[in-house]
C-alpha positions as CSV (number, residue, x, y, z in Angstrom):
1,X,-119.7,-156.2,-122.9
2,X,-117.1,-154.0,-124.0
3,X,-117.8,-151.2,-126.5
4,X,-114.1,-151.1,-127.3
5,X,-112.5,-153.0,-130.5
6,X,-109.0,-153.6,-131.5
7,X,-107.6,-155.5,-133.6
8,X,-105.1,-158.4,-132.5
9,X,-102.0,-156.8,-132.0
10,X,-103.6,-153.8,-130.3
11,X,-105.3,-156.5,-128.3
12,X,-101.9,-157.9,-127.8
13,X,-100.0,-154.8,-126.3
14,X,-102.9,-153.5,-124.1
15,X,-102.5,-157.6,-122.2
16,X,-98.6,-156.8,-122.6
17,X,-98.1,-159.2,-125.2
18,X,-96.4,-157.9,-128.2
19,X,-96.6,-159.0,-131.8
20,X,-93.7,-157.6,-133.1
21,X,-94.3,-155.3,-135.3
22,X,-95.0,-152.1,-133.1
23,X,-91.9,-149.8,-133.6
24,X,-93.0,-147.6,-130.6
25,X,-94.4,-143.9,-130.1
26,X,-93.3,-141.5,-132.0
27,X,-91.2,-143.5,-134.7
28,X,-92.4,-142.5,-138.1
29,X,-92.6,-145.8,-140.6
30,X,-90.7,-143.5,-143.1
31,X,-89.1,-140.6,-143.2
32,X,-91.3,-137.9,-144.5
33,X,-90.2,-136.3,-148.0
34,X,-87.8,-133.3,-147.1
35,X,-89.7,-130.3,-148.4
36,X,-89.9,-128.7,-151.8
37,X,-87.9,-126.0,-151.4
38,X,-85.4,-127.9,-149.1
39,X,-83.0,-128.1,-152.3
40,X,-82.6,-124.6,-153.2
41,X,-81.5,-123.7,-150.5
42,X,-79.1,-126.5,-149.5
43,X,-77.6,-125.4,-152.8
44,X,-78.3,-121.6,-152.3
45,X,-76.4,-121.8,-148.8
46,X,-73.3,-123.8,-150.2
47,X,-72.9,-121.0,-152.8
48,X,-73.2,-118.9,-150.0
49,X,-70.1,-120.4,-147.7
50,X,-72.5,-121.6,-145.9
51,X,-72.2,-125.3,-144.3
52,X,-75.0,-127.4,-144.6
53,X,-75.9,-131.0,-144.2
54,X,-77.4,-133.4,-147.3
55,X,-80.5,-134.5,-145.1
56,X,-81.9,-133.2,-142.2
57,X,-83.1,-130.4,-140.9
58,X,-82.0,-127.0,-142.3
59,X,-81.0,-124.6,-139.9
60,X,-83.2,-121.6,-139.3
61,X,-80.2,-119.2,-139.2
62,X,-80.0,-120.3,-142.9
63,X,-83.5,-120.5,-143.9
64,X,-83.4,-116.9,-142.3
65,X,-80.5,-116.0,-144.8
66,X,-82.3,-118.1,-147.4
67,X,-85.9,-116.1,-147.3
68,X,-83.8,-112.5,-146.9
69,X,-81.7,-112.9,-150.1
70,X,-84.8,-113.7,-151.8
71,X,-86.5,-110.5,-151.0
């Protein structure tokens, strides 16, 4: 007897059956909140001249710039 439980659609993909809701590794369900301070310093680096994207990741070479100005 197997110590090992799983649910049905775990049971499912380790037999190679799929139950259609597994989106695959790595794939959040939602995209995680940007963080706090993202904002600022979107709106710091446009100020700036800097060019910067709405979403996404903010580049370090402006996070750099970002932290700097604020000491």
């Amino acid at each position: 007897m197997s110590t090992l439980r799983c649910s049905p659609s775990s049971t499912d993909l380790l037999e190679g059956r799929s139950s259609g809701d597994w989106s695959g590794p790595g794939r959040p369900l939602c995209e995680p909140d940007p963080r706090p301070d993202d904002e600022p310093m979107r709106r710091w680096a446009r100020a700036n001249g800097f060019l910067v994207n709405d979403r996404g990741r903010v580049p370090a070479s402006i996070r750099d710039a970002y932290e700097n100005s604020r000491r």
